[in-house]
ZATIVEX-579210 format. One line per field, with one value per residue: residue number from 0; x, y, z of N, C-alpha, C in turn. Coordinates in steps of 0.1 Angstrom, whole numbers, plus 5000, padded with zeros to 4 digits. Last residue first. Example, Ala and Ser with C-alpha at 12.3 -4.5 7.8 and 13.67 -1.06 7.14 Angstrom:
k = (1; 0) $
n_X = (5128; 5132) $
n_Y = (4978; 4943) $
n_Z = (5071; 5078) $
ca_X = (5137; 5123) $
ca_Y = (4989; 4955) $
ca_Z = (5071; 5078) $
c_X = (5129; 5132) $
c_Y = (5000; 4967) $
c_Z = (5079; 5078) $
END
This chain:
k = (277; 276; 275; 274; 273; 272; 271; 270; 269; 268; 267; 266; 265; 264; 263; 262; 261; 260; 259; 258; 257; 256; 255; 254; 253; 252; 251; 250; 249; 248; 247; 246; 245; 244; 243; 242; 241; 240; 239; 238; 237; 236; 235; 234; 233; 232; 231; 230; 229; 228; 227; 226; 225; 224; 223; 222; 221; 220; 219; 218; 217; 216; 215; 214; 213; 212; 211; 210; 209; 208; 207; 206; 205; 204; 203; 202; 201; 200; 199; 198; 197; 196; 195; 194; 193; 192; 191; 190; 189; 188; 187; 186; 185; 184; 183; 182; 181; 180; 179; 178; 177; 176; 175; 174; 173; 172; 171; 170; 169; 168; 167; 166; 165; 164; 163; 162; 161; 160; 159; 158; 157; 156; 155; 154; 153; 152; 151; 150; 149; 148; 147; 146; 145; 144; 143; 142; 141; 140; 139; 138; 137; 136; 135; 134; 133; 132; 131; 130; 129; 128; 127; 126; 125; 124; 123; 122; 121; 120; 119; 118; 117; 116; 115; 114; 113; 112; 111; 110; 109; 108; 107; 106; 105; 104; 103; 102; 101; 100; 99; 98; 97; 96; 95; 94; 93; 92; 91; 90; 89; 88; 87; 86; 85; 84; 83; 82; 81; 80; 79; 78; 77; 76; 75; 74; 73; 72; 71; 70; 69; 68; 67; 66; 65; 64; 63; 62; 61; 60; 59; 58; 57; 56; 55; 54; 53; 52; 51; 50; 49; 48; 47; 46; 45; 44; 43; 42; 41; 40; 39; 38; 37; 36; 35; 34; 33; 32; 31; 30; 29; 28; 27; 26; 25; 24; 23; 22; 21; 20; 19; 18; 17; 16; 15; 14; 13; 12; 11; 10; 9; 8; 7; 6; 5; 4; 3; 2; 1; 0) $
n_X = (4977; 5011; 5026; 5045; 5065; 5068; 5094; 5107; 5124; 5135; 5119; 5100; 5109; 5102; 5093; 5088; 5114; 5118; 5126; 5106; 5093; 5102; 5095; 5071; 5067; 5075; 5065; 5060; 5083; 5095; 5062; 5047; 5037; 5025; 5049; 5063; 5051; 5077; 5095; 5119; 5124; 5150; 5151; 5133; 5143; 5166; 5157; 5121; 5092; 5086; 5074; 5091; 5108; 5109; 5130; 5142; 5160; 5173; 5177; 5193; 5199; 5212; 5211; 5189; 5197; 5215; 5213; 5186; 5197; 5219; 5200; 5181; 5197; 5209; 5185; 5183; 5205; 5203; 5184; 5194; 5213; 5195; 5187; 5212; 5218; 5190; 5167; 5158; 5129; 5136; 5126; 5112; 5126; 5136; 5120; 5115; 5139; 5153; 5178; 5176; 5178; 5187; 5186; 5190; 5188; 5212; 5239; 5263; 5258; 5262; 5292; 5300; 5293; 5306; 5315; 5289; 5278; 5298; 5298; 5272; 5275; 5293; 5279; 5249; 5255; 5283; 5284; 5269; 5274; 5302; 5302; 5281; 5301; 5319; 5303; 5274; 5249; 5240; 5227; 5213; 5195; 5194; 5200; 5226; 5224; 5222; 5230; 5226; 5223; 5204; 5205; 5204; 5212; 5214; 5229; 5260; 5281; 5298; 5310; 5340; 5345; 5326; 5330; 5358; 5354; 5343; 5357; 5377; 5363; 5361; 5390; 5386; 5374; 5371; 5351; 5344; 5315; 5310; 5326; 5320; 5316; 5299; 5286; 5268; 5239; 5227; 5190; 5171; 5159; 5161; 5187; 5198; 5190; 5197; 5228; 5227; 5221; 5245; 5263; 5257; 5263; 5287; 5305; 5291; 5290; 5275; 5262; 5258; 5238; 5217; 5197; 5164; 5140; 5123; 5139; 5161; 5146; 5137; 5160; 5167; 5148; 5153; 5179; 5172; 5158; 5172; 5207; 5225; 5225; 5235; 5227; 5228; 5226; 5212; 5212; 5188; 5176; 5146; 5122; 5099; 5093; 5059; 5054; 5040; 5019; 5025; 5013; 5033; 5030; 5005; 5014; 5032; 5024; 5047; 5038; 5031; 5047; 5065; 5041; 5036; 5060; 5055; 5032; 5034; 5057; 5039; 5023; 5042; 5044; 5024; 5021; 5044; 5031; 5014; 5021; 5036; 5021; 5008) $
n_Y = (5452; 5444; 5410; 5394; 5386; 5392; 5381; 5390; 5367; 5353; 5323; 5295; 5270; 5250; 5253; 5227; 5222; 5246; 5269; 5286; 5272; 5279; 5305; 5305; 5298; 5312; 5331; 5323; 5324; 5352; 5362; 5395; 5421; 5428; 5422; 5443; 5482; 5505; 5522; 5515; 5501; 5490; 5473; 5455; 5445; 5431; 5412; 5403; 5398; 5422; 5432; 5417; 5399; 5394; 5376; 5368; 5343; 5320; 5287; 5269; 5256; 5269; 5286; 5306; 5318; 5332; 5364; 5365; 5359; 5380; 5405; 5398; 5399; 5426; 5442; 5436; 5443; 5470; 5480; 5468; 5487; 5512; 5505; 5511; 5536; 5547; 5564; 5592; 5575; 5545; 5529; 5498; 5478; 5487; 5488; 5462; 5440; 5410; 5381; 5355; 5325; 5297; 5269; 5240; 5209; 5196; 5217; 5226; 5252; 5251; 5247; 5271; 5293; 5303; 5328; 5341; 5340; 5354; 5379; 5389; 5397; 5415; 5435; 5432; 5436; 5446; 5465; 5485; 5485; 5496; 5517; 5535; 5537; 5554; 5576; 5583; 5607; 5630; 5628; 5610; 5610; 5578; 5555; 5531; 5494; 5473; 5439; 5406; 5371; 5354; 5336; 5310; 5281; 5248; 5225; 5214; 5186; 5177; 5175; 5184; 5193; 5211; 5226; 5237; 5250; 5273; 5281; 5294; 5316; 5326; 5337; 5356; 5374; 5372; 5391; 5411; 5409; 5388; 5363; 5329; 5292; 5268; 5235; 5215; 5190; 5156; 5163; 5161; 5156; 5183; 5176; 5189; 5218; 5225; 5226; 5245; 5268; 5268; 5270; 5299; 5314; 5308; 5319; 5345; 5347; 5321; 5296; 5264; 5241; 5212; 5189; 5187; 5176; 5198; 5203; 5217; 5245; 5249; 5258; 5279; 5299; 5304; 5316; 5342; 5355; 5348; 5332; 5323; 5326; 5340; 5318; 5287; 5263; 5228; 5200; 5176; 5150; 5170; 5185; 5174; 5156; 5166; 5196; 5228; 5244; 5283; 5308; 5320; 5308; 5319; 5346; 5347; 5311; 5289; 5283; 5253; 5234; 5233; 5225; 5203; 5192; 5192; 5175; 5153; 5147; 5146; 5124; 5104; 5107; 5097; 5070; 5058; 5060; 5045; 5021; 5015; 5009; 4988) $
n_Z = (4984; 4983; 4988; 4999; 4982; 4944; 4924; 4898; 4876; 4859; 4856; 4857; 4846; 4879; 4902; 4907; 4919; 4944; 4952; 4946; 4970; 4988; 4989; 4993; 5019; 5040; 5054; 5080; 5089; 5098; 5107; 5097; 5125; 5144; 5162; 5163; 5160; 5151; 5155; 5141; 5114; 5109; 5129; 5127; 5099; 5108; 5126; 5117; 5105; 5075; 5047; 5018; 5002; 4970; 4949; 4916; 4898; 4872; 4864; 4842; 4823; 4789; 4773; 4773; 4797; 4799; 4797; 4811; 4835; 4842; 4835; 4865; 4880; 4878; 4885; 4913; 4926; 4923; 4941; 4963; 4962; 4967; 4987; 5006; 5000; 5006; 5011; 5014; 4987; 4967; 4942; 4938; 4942; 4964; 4984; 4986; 4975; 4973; 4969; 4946; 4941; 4914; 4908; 4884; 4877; 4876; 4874; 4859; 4871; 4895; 4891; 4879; 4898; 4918; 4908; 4905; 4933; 4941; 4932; 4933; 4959; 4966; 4951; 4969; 5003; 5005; 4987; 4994; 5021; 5021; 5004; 5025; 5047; 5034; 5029; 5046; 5030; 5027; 5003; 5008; 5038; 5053; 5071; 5065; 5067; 5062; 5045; 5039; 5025; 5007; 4983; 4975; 4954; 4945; 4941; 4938; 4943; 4962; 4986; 4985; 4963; 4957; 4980; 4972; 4950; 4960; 4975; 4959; 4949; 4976; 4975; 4955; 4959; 4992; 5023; 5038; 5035; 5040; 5055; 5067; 5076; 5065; 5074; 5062; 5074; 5071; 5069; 5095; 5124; 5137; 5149; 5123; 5126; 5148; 5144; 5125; 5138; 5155; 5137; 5133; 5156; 5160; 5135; 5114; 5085; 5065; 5053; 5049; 5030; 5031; 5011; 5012; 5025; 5038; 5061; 5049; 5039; 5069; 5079; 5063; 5065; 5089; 5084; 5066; 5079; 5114; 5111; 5097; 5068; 5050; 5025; 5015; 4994; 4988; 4969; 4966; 4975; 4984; 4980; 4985; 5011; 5007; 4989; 4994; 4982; 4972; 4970; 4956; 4935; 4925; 4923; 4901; 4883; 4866; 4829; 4815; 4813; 4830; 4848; 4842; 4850; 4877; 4880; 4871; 4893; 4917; 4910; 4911; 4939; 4946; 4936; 4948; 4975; 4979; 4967; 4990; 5011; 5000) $
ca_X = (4963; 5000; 5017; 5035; 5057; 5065; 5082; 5107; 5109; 5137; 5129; 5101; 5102; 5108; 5090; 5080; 5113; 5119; 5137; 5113; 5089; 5102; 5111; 5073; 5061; 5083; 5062; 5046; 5082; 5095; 5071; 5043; 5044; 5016; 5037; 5066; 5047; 5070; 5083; 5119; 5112; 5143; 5164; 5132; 5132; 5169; 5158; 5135; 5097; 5087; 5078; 5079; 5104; 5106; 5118; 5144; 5146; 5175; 5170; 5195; 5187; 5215; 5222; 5193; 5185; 5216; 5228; 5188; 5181; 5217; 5210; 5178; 5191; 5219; 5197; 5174; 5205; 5216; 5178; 5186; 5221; 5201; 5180; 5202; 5228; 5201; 5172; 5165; 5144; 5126; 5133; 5107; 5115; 5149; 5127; 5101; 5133; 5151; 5166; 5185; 5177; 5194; 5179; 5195; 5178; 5200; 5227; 5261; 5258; 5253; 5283; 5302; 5284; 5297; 5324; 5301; 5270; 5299; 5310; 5277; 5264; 5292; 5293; 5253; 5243; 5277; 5297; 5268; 5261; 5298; 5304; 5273; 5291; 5322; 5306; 5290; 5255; 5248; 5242; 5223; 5198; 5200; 5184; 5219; 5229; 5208; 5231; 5224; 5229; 5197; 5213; 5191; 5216; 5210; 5216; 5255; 5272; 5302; 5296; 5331; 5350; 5325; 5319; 5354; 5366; 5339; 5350; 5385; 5365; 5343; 5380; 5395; 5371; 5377; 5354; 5360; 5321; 5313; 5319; 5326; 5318; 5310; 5289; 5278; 5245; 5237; 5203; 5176; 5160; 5147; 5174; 5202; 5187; 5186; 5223; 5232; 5212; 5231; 5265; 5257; 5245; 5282; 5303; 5291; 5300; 5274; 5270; 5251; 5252; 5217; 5213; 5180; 5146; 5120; 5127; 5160; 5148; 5124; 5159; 5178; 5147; 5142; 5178; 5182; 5150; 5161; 5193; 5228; 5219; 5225; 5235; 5218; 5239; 5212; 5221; 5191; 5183; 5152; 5140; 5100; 5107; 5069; 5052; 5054; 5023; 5027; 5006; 5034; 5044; 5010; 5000; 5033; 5020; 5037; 5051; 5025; 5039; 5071; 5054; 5028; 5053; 5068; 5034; 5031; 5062; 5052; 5016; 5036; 5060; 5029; 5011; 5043; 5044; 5010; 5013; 5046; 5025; 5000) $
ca_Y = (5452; 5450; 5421; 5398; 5377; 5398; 5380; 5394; 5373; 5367; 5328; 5308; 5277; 5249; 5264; 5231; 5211; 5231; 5263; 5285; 5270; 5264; 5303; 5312; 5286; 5303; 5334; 5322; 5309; 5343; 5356; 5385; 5417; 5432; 5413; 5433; 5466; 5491; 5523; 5512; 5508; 5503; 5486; 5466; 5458; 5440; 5423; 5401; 5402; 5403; 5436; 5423; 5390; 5405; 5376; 5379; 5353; 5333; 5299; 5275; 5248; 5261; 5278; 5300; 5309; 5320; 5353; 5367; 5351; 5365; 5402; 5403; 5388; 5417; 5442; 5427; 5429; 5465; 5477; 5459; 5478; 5512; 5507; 5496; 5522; 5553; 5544; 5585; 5585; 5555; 5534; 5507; 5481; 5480; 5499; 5472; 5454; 5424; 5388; 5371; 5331; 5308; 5278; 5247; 5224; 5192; 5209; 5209; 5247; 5252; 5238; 5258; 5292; 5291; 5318; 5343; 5339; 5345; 5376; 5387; 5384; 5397; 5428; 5437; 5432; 5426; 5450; 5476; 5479; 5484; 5508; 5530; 5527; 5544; 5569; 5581; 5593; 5632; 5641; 5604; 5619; 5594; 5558; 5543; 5507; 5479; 5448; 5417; 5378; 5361; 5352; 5315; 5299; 5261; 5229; 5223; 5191; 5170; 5174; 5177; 5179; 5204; 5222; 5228; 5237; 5264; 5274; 5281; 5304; 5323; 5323; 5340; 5367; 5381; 5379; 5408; 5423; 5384; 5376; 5337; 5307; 5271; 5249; 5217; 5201; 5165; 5158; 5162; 5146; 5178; 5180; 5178; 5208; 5224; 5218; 5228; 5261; 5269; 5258; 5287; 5311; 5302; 5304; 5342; 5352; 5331; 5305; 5273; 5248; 5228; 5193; 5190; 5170; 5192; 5197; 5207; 5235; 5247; 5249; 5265; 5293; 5296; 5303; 5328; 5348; 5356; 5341; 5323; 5315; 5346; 5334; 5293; 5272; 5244; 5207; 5186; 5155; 5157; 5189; 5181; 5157; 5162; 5177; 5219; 5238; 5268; 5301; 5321; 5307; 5298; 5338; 5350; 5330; 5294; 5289; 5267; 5246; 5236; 5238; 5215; 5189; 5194; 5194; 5158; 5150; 5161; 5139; 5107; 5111; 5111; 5083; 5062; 5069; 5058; 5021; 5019; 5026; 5000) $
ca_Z = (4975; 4986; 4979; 5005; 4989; 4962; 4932; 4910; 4882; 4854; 4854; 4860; 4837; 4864; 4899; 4905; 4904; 4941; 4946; 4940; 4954; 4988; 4985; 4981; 5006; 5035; 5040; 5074; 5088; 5083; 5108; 5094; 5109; 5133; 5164; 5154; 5164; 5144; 5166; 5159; 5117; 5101; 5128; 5139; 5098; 5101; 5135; 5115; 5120; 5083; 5059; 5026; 5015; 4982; 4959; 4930; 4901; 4884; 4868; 4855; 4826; 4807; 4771; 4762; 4798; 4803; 4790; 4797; 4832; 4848; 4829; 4847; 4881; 4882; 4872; 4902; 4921; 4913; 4923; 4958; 4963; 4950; 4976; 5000; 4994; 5001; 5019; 5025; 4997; 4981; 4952; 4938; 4930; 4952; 4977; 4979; 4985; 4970; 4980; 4952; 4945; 4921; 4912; 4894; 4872; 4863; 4882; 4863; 4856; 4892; 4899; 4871; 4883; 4920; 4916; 4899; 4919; 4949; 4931; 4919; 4958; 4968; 4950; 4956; 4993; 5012; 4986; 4984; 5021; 5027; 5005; 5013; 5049; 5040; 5022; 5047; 5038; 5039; 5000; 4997; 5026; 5054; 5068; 5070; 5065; 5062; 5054; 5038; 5032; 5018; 4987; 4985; 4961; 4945; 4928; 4939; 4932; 4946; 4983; 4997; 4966; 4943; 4976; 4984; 4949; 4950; 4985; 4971; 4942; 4969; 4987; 4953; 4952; 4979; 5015; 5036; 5035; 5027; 5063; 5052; 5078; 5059; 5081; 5063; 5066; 5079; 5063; 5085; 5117; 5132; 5156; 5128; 5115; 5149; 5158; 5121; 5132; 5162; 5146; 5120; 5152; 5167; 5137; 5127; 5096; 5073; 5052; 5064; 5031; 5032; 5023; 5010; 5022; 5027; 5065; 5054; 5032; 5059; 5084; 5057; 5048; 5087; 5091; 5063; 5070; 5104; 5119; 5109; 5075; 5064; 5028; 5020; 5000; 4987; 4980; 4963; 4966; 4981; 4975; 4976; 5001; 5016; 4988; 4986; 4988; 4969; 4978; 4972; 4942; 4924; 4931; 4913; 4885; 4881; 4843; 4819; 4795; 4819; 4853; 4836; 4832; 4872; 4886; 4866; 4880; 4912; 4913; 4895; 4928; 4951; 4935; 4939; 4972; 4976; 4959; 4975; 5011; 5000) $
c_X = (4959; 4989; 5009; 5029; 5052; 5055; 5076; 5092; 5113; 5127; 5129; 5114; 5099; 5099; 5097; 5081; 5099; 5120; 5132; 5127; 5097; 5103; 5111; 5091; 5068; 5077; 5072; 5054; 5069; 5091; 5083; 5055; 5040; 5025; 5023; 5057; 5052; 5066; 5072; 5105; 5110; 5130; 5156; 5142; 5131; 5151; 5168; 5143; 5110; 5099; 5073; 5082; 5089; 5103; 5120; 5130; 5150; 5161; 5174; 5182; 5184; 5201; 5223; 5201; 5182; 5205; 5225; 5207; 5183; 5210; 5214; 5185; 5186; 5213; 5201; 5178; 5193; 5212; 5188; 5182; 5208; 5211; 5186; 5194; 5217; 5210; 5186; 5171; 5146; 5134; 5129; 5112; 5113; 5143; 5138; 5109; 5121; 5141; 5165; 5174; 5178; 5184; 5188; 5184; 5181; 5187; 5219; 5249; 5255; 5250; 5273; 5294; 5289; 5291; 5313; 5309; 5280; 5287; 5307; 5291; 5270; 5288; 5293; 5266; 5241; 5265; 5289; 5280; 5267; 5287; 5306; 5290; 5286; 5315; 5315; 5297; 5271; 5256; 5249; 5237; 5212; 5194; 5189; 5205; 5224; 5213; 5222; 5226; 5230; 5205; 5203; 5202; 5206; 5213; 5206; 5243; 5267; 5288; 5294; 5317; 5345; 5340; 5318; 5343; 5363; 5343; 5340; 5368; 5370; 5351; 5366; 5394; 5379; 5369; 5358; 5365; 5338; 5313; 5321; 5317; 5328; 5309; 5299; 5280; 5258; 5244; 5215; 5189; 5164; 5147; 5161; 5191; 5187; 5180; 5205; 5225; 5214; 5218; 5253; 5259; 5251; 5267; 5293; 5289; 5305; 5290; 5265; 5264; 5249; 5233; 5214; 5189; 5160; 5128; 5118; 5149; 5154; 5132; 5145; 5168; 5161; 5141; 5167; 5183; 5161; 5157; 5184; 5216; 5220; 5220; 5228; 5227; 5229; 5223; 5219; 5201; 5190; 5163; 5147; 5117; 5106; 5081; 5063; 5046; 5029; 5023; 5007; 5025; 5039; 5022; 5004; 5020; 5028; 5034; 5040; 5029; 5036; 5062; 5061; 5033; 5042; 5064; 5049; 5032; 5050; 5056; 5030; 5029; 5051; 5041; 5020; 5030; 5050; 5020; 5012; 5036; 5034; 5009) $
c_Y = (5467; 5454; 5433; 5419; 5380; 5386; 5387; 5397; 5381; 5372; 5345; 5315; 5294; 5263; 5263; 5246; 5224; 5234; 5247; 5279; 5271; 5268; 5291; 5308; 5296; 5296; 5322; 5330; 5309; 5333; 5352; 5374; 5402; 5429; 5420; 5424; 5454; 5480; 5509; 5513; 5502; 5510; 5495; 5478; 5462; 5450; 5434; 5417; 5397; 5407; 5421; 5423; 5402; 5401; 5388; 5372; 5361; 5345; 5308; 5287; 5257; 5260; 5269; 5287; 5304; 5310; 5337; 5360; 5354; 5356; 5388; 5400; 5389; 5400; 5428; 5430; 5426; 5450; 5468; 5465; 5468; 5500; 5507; 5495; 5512; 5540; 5543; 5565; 5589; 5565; 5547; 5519; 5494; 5481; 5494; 5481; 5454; 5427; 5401; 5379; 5345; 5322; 5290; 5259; 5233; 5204; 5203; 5207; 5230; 5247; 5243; 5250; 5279; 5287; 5305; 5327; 5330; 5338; 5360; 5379; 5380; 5390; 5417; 5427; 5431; 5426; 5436; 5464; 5472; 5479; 5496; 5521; 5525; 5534; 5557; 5572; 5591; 5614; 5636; 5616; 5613; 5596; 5574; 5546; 5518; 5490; 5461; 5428; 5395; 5370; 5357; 5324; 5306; 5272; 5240; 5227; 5201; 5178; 5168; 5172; 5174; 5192; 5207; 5219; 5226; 5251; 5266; 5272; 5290; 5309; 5325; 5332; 5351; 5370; 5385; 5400; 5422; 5401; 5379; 5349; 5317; 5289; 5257; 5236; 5202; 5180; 5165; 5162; 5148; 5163; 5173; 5172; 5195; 5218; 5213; 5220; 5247; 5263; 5257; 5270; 5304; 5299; 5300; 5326; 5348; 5335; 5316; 5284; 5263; 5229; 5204; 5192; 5171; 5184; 5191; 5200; 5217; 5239; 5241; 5255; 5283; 5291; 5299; 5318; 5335; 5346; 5349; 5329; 5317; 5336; 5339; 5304; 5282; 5250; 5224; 5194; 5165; 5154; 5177; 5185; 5165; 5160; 5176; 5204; 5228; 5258; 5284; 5314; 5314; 5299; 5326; 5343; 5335; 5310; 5298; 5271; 5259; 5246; 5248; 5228; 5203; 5201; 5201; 5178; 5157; 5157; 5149; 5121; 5110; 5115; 5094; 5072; 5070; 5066; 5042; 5024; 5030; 5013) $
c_Z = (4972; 4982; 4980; 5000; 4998; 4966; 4943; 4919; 4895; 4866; 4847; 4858; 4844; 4859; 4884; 4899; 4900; 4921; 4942; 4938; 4945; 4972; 4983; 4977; 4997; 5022; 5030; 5058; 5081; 5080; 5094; 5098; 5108; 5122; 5151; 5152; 5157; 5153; 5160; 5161; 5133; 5106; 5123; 5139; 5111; 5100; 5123; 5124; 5116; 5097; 5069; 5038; 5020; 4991; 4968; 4940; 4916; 4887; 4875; 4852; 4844; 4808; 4784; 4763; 4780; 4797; 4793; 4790; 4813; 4839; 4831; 4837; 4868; 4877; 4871; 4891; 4914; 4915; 4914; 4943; 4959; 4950; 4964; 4995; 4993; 4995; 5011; 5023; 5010; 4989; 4959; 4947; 4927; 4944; 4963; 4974; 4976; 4983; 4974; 4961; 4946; 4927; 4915; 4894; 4884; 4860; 4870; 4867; 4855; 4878; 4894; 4878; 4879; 4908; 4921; 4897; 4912; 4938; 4933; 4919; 4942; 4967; 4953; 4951; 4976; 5002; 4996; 4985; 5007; 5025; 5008; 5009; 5035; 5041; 5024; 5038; 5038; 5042; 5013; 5000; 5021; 5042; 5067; 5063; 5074; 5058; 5052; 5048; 5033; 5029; 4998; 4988; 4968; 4955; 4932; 4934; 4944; 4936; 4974; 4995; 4976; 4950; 4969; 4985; 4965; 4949; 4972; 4977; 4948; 4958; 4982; 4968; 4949; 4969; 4999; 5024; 5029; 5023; 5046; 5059; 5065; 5066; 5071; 5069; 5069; 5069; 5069; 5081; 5101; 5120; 5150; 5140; 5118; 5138; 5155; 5133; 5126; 5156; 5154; 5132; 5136; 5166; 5145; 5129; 5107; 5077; 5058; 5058; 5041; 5036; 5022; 5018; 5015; 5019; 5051; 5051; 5032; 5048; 5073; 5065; 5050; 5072; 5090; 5071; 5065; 5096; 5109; 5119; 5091; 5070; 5039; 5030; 5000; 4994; 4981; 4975; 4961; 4972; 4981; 4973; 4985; 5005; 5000; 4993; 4985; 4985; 4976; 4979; 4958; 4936; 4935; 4925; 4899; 4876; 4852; 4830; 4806; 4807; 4838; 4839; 4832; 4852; 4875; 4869; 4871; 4901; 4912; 4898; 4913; 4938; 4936; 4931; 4960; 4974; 4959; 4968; 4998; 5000) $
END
């Protein structure tokens, strides 16, 4: 009986998979996915900010759907915090890889490509969820010290580390690549200064990505707007902000499942909001 239903389930995602191809999810489809038990099964993601927020509940969610997750971050102790809690929920043993990716060059992004591709042996997706906030100023007063630090962790490093991971991905059978955006990245806003113009540079970024590729590979690249979500980068931006009137990350997780399962085949170039305003 239970082969009988577990091959049901796997003819139900492949057909998901097949209609994925003629007919690509709507933003709608994607946030109101519901993924299949082991929906990523198989699959290794490298997941940026993993150490807290949207990046730890989006490694521990892609555990719990059955991938190995790659824990990058700064800080060893909240990456050893969430390996503990993957491991925990009976999922695949991840890998910890620390990288502050303000310092990081481009030739340790390439060292940890070589690491990947011998410790693992494949790579089949990117969840860029590493970021910094910055200042909340007028452009003429910001310090230009800080705008380049925002862009180099939210921007530079994402293209570098993209960059330096492209042959693995290339290999996947349908890789994903992720990039976190803004409201303000869509749509820019004054005073937000570097991280506005560091999220318009990655939906550029994701644009250009989706157009050289998507002829010649089987890789996807899209943006997602997480929207305002209890994390302690929006109590920065908005101190008098009830957090308890935001939404958790763990309630906007179907949109990232999605795009990284089999299901979101065929989307590509998108920048989804995952919490829309009507």
């Amino acid at each position: 009986m239970s082969d009988n239903i577990n091959q049901s389930a796997s003819q139900q995602d492949h057909q998901k998979t097949v209609q994925s191809l003629t007919q690509p999810l709507t933003h709608n489809d994607i946030r109101n996915f519901v993924p299949s038990d082991n929906c990523l099964d198989g699959k290794t993601i490298l997941v940026t900010g993993a150490g807290d927020g949207i990046g730890r509940v989006a490694a521990l969610t892609y555990a719990r759907y059955g991938a190995t997750v790659l824990l990058l971050g700064r800080t060893s102790s909240k990456l050893e915090y969430v390996y503990d809690e993957i491991e925990s929920l009976g999922g695949k043993q991840p890998a910890m890889l620390p990288m502050n990716l303000e310092g990081a060059t481009y030739a340790e992004m390439q060292q940890l490509e070589g690491l990947i591709n011998k410790e693992v042996g494949q790579l089949d997706g990117i969840l860029h969820n590493a970021g910094m906030l910055g200042q909340l100023t007028p452009l003429e007063m910001y310090d230009v010290d800080t705008f380049a630090q925002v862009m180099k962790v939210n921007f530079t490093s994402t293209f570098m580390l993209t960059q330096a991971l492209l042959p693995l991905l290339k290999d996947a059978e349908n890789g994903s690549v992720i990039f976190t955006s803004s409201t303000v990245g869509t749509h820019p806003r004054a005073f937000w200064g570097a991280y506005a113009l560091s999220k318009q540079a990655v939906e550029g970024m994701s644009d250009i990505f989706t157009q050289e590729t998507q002829n010649t590979t089987n890789l996807r690249f899209n943006c997602v707007n997480p929207g305002g979500t209890r994390t302690n980068m929006r109590a920065h931006a908005y101190p008098g902000e009830s957090p308890m009137s935001l939404k958790t990350p763990e309630d906007i997780m179907a949109g990232y499942v999605c795009l990284m399962s089999d299901a979101s085949i065929g989307v590509r170039g998108q920048v989804v909001e995952l919490q829309p305003k009507d």
